[in-house]
TIVO-2410 file (N, C-alpha, C; in nm, 3 decimals):
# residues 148
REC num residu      c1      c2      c3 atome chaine
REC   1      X  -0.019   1.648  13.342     N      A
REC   1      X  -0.085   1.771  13.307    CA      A
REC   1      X  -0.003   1.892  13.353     C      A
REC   2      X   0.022   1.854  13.454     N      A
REC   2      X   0.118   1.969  13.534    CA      A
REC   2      X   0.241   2.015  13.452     C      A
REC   3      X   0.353   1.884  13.402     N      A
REC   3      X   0.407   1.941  13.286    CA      A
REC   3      X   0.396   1.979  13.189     C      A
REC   4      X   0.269   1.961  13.102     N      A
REC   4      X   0.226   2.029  12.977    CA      A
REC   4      X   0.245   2.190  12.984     C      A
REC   5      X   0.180   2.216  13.109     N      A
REC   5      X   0.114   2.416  13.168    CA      A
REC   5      X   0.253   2.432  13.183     C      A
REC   6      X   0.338   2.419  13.232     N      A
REC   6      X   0.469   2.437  13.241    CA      A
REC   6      X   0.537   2.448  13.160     C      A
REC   7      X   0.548   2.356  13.044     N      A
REC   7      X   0.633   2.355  12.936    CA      A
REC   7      X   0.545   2.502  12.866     C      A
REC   8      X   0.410   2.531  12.832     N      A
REC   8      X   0.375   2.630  12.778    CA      A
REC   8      X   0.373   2.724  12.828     C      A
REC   9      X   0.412   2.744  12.971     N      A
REC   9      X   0.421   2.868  13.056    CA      A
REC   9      X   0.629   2.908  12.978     C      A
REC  10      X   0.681   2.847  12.994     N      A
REC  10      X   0.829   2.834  12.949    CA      A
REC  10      X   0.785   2.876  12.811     C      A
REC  11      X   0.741   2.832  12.752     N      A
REC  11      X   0.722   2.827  12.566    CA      A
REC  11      X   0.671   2.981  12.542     C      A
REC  12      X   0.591   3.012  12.644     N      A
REC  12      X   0.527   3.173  12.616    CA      A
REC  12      X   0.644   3.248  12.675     C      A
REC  13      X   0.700   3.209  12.740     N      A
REC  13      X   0.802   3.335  12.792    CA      A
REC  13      X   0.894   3.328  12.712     C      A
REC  14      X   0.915   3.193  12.679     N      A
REC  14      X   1.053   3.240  12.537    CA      A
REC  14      X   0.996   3.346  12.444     C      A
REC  15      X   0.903   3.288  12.374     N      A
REC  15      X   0.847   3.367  12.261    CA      A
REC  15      X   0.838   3.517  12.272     C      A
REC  16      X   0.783   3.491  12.432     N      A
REC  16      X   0.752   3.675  12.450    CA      A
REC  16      X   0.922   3.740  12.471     C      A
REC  17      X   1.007   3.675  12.544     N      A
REC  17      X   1.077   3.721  12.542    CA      A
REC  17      X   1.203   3.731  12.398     C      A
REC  18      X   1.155   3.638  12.261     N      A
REC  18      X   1.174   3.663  12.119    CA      A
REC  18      X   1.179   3.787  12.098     C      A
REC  19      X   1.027   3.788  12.114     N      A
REC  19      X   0.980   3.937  12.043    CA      A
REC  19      X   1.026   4.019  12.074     C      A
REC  20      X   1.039   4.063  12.239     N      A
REC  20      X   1.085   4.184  12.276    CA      A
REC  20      X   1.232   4.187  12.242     C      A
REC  21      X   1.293   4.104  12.235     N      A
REC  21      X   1.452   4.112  12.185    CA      A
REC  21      X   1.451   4.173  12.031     C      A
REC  22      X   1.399   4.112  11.958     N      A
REC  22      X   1.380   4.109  11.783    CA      A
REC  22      X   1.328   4.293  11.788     C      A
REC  23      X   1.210   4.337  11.858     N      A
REC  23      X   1.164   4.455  11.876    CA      A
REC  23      X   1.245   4.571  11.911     C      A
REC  24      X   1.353   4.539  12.000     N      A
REC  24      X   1.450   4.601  12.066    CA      A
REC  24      X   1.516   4.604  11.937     C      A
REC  25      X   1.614   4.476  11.890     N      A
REC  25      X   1.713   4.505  11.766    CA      A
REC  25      X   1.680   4.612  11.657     C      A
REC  26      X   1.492   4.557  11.608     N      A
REC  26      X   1.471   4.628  11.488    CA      A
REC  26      X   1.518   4.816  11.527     C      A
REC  27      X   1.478   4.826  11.634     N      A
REC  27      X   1.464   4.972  11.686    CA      A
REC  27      X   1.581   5.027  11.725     C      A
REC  28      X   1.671   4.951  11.692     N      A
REC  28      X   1.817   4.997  11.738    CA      A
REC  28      X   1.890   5.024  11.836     C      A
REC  29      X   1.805   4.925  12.000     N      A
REC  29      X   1.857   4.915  12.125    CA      A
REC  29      X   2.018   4.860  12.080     C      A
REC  30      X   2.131   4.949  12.131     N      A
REC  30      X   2.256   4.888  12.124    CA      A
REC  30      X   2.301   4.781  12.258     C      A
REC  31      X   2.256   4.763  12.361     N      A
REC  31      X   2.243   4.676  12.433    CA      A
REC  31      X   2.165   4.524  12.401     C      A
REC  32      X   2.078   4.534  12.299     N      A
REC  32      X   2.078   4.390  12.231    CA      A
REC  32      X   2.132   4.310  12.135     C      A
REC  33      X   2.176   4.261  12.137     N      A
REC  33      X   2.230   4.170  12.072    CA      A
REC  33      X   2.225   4.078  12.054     C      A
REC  34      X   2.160   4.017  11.912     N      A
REC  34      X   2.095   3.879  11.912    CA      A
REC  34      X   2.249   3.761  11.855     C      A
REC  35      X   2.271   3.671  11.881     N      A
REC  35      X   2.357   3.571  11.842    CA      A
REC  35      X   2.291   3.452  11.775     C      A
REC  36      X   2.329   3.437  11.635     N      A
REC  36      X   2.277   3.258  11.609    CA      A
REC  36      X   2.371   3.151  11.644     C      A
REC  37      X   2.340   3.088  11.759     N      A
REC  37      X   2.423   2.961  11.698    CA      A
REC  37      X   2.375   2.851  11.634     C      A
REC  38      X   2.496   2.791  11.608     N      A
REC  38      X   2.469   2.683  11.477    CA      A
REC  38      X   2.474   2.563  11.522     C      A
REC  39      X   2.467   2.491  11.484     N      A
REC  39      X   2.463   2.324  11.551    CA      A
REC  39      X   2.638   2.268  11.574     C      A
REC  40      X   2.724   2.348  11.527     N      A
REC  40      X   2.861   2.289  11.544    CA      A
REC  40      X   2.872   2.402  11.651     C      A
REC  41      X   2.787   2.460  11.733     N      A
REC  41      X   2.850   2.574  11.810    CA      A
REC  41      X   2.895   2.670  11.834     C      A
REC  42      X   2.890   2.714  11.635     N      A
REC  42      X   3.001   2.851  11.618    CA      A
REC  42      X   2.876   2.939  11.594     C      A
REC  43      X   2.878   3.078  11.663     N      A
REC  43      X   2.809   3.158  11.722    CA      A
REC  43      X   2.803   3.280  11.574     C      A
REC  44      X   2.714   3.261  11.502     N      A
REC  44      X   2.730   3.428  11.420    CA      A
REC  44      X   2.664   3.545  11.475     C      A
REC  45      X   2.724   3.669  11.444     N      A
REC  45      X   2.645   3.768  11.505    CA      A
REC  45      X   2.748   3.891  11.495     C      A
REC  46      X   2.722   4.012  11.511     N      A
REC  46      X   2.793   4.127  11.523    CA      A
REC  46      X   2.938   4.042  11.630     C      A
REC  47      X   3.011   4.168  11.562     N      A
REC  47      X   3.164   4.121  11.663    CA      A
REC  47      X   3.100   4.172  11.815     C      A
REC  48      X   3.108   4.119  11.874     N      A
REC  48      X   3.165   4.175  12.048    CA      A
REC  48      X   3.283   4.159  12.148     C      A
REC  49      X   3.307   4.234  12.205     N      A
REC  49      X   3.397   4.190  12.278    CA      A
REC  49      X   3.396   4.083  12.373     C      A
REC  50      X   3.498   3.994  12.368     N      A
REC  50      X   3.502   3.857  12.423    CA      A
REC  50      X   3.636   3.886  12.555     C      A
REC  51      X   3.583   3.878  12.666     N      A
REC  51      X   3.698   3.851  12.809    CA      A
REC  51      X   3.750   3.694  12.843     C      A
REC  52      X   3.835   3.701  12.902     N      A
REC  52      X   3.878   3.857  12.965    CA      A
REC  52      X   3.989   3.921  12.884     C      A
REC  53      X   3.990   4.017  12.873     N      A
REC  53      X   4.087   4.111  12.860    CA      A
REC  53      X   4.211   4.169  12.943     C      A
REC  54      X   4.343   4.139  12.894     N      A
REC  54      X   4.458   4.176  12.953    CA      A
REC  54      X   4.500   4.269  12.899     C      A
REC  55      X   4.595   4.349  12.951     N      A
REC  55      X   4.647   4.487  12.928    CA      A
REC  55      X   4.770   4.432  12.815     C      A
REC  56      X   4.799   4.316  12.864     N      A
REC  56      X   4.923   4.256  12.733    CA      A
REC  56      X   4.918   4.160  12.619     C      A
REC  57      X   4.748   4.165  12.633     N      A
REC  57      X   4.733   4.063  12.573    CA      A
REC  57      X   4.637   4.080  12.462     C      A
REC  58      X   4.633   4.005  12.321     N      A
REC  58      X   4.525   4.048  12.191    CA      A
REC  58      X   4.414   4.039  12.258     C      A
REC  59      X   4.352   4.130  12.202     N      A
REC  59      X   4.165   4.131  12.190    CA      A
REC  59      X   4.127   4.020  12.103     C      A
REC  60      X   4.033   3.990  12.192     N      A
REC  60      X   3.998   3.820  12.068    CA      A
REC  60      X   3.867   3.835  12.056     C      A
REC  61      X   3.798   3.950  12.103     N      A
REC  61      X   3.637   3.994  12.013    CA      A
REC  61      X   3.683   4.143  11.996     C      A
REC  62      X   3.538   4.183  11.917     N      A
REC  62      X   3.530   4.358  11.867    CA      A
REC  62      X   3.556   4.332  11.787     C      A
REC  63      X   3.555   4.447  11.718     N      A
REC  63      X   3.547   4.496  11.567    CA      A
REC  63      X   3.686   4.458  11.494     C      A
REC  64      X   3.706   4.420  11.393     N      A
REC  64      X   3.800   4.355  11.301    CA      A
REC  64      X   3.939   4.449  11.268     C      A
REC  65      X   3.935   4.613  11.350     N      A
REC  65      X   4.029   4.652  11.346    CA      A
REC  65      X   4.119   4.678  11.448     C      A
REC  66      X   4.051   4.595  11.560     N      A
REC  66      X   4.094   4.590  11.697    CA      A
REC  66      X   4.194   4.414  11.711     C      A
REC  67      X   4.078   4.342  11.645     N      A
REC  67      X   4.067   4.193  11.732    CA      A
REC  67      X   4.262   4.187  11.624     C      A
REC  68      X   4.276   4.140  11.771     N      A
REC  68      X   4.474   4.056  11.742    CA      A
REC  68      X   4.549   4.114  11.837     C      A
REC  69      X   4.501   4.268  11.850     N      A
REC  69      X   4.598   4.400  11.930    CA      A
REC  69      X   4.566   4.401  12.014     C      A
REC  70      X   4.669   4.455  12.142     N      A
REC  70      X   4.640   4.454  12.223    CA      A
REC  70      X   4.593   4.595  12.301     C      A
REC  71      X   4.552   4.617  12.381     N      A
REC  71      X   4.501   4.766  12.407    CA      A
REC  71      X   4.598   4.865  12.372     C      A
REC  72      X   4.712   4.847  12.458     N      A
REC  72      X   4.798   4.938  12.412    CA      A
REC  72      X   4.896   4.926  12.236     C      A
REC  73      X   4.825   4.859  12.196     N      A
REC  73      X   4.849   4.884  12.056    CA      A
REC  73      X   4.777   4.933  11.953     C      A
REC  74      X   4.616   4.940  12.034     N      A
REC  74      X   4.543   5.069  11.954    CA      A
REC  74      X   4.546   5.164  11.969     C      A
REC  75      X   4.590   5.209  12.172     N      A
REC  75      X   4.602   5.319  12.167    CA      A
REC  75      X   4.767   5.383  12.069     C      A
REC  76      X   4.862   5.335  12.071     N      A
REC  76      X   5.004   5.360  11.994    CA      A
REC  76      X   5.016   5.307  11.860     C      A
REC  77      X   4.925   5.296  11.806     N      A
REC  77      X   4.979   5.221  11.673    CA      A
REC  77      X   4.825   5.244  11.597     C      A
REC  78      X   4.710   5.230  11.606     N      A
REC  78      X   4.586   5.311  11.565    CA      A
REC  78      X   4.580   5.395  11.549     C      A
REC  79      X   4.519   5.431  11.434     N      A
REC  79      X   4.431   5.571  11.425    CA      A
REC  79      X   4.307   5.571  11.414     C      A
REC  80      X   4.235   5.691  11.468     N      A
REC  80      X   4.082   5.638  11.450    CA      A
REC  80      X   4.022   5.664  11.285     C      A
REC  81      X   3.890   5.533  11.321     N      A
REC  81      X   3.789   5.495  11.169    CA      A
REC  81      X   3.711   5.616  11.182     C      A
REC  82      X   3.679   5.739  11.221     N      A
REC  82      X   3.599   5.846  11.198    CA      A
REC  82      X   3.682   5.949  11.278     C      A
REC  83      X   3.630   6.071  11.258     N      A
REC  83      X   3.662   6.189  11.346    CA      A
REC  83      X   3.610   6.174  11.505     C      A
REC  84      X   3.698   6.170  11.582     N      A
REC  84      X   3.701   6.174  11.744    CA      A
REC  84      X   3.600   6.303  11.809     C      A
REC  85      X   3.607   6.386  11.739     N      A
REC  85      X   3.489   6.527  11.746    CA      A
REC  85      X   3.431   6.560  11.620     C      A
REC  86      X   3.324   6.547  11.598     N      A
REC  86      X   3.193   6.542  11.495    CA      A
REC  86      X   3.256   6.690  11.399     C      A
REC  87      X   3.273   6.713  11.350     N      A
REC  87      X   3.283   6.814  11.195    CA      A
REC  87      X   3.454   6.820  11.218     C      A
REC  88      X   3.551   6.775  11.291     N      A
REC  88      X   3.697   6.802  11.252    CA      A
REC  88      X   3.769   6.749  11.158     C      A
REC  89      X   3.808   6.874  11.076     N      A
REC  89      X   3.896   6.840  10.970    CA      A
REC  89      X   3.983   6.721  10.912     C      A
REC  90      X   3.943   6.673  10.826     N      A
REC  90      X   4.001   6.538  10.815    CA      A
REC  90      X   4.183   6.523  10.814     C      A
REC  91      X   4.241   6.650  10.802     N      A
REC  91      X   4.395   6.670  10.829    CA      A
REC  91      X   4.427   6.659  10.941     C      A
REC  92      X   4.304   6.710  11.034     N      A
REC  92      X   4.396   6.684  11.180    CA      A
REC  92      X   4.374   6.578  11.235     C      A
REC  93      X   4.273   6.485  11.188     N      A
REC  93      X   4.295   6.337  11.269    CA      A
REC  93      X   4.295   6.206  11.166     C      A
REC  94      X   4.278   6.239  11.087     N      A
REC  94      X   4.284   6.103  10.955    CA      A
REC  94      X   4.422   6.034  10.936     C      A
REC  95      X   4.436   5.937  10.935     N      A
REC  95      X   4.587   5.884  10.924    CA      A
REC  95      X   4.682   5.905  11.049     C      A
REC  96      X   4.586   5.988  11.157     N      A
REC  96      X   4.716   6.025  11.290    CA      A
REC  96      X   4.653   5.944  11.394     C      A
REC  97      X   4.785   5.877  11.472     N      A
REC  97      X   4.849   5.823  11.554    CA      A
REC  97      X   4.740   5.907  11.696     C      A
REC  98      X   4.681   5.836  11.762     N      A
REC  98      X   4.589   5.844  11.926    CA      A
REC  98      X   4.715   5.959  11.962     C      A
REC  99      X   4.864   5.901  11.948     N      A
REC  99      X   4.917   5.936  12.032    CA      A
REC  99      X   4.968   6.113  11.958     C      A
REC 100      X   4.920   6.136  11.880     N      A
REC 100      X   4.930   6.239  11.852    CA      A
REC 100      X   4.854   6.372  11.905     C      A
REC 101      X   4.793   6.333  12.008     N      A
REC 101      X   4.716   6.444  12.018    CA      A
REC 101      X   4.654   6.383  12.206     C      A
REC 102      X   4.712   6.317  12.239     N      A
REC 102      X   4.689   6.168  12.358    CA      A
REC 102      X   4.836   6.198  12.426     C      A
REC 103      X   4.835   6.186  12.569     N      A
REC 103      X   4.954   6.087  12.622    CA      A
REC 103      X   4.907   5.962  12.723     C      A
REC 104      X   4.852   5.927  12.634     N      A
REC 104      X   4.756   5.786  12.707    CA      A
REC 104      X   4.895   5.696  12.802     C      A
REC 105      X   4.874   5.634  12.951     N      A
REC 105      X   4.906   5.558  12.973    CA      A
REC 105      X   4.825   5.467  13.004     C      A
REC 106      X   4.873   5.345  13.054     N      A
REC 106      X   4.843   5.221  13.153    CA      A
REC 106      X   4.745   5.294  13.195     C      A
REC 107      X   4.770   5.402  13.313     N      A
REC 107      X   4.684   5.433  13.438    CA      A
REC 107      X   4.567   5.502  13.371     C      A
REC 108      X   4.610   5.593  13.282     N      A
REC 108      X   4.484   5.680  13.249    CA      A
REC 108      X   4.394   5.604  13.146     C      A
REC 109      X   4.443   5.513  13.101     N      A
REC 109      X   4.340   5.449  13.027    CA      A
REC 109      X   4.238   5.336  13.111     C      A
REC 110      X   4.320   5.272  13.232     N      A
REC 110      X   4.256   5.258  13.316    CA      A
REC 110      X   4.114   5.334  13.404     C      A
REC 111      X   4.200   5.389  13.456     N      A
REC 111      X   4.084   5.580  13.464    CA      A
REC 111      X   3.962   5.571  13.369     C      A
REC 112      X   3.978   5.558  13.255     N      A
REC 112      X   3.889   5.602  13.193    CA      A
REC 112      X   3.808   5.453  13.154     C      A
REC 113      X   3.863   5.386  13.134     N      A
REC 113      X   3.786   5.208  13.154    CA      A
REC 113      X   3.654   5.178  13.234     C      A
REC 114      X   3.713   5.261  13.372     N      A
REC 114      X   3.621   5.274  13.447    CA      A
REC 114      X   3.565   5.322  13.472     C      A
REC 115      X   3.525   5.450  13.388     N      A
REC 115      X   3.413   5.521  13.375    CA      A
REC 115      X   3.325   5.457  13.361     C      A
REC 116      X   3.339   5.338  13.269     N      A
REC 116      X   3.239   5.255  13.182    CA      A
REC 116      X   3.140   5.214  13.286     C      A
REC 117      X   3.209   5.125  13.348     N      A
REC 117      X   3.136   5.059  13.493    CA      A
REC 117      X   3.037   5.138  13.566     C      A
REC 118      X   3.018   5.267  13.530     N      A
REC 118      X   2.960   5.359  13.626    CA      A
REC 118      X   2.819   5.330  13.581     C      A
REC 119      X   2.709   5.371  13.604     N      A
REC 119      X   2.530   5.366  13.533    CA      A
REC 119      X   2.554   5.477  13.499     C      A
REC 120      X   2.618   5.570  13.562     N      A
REC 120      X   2.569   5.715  13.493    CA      A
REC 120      X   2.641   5.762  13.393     C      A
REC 121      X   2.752   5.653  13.314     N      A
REC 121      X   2.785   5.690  13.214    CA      A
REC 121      X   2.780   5.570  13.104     C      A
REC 122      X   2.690   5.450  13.142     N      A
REC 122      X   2.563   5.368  13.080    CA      A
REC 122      X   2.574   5.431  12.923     C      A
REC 123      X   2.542   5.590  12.932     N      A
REC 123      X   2.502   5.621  12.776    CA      A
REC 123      X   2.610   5.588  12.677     C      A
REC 124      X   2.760   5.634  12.773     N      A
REC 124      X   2.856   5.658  12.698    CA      A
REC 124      X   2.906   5.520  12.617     C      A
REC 125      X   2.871   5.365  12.676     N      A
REC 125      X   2.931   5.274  12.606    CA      A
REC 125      X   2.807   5.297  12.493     C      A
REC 126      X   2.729   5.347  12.466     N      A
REC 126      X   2.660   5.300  12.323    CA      A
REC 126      X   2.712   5.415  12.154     C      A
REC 127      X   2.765   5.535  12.240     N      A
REC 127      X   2.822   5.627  12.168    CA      A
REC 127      X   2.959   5.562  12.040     C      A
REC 128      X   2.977   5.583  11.949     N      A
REC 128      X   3.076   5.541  11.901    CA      A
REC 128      X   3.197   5.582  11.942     C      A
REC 129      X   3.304   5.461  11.946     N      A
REC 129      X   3.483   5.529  12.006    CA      A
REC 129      X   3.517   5.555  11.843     C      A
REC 130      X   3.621   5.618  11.823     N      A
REC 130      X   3.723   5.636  11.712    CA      A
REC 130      X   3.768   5.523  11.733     C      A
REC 131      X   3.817   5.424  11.742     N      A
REC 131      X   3.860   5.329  11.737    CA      A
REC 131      X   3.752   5.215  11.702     C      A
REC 132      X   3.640   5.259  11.664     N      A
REC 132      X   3.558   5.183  11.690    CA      A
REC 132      X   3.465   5.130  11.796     C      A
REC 133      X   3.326   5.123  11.766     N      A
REC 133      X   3.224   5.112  11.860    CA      A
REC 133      X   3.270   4.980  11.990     C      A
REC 134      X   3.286   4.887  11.961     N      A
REC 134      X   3.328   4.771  12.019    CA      A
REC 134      X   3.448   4.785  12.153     C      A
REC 135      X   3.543   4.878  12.079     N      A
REC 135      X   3.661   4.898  12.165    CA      A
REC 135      X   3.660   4.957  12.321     C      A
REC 136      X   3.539   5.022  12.357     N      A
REC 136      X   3.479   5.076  12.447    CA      A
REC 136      X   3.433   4.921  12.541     C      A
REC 137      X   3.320   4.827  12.473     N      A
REC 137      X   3.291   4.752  12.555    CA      A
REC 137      X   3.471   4.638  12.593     C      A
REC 138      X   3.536   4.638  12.524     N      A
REC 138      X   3.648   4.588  12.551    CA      A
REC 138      X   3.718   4.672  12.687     C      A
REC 139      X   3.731   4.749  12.675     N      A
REC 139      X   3.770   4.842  12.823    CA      A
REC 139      X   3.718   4.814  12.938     C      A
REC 140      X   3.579   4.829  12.935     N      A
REC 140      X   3.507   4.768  13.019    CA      A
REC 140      X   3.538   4.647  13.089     C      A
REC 141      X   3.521   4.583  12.987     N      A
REC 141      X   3.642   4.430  13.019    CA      A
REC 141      X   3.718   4.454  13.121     C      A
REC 142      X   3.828   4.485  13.059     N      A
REC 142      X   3.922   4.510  13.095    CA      A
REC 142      X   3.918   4.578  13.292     C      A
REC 143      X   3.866   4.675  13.232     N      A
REC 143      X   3.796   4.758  13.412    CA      A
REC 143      X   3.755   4.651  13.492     C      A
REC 144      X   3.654   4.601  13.425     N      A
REC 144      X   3.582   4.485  13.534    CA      A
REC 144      X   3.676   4.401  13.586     C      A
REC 145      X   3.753   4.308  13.539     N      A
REC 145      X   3.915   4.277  13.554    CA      A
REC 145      X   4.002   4.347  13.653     C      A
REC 146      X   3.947   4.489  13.718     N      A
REC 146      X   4.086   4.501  13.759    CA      A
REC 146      X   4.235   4.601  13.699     C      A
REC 147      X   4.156   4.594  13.539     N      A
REC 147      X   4.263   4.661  13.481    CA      A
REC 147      X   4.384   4.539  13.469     C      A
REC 148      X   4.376   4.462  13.484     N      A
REC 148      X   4.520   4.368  13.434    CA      A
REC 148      X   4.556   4.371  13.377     C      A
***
């Protein structure tokens, strides 16, 4: 008997905790993220970033214009998928190079990785990067790491 109440004490908390996930997604919490997996194991779902992350090494989650490169090849060899500041002219950043307007290194991109880690800038990983939304939680990565 004892395991029956148990298994349905477990069975209600999944469920409840279903809903509130499914409730969260519909509403557009960017901190949820639901994953299906499949019976062979392979996971569908929005890209995310997958660690760890090396400073020399491809991104092997995020968004499909990231995943292969390595950080410092989005920052030098990317340009960003939207405007970096909301109404700027599509001449001054469309088709141009981070490093055009950037002197991003190692350190300062570091620096700024770890902003992520902070709570009080919590808001900022849900904001979109020019590089894409994803590329942000990849940093993070990366920060948490150490920066390697």
């Amino acid at each position: 008997m004892k395991e029956i109440r148990a298994g349905l004490v477990i069975g209600l908390i999944a469920a409840l905790g279903g809903a509130w996930a499914a409730g969260a997604q519909q509403a557009g919490d960017p901190a949820v993220i639901i994953l299906d997996v499949e019976e062979d194991g392979a996971v569908e779902g929005p890209d995310v970033p997958v660690g760890p992350v090396r400073w020399g090494e491809p991104l092997i989650g995020g968004a499909p214009e990231i995943q292969g490169k390595t950080i410092e090849q989005v920052f030098t060899e990317g340009s960003p998928l939207f405007p970096p500041i909301e109404g700027l002219p599509d001449e001054v950043w469309k088709d141009q190079l981070c490093t055009s307007c950037h002197e991003w290194t190692q350190e300062r991109i570091c620096e700024q990785a770890t902003n992520y880690l902070d709570p009080a800038f919590a808001d900022n990983l849900a904001k979109e990067h020019p590089m894409g939304g994803t590329f942000k939680g990849n940093l993070r990565l990366w920060a948490e790491d150490g920066c390697l």
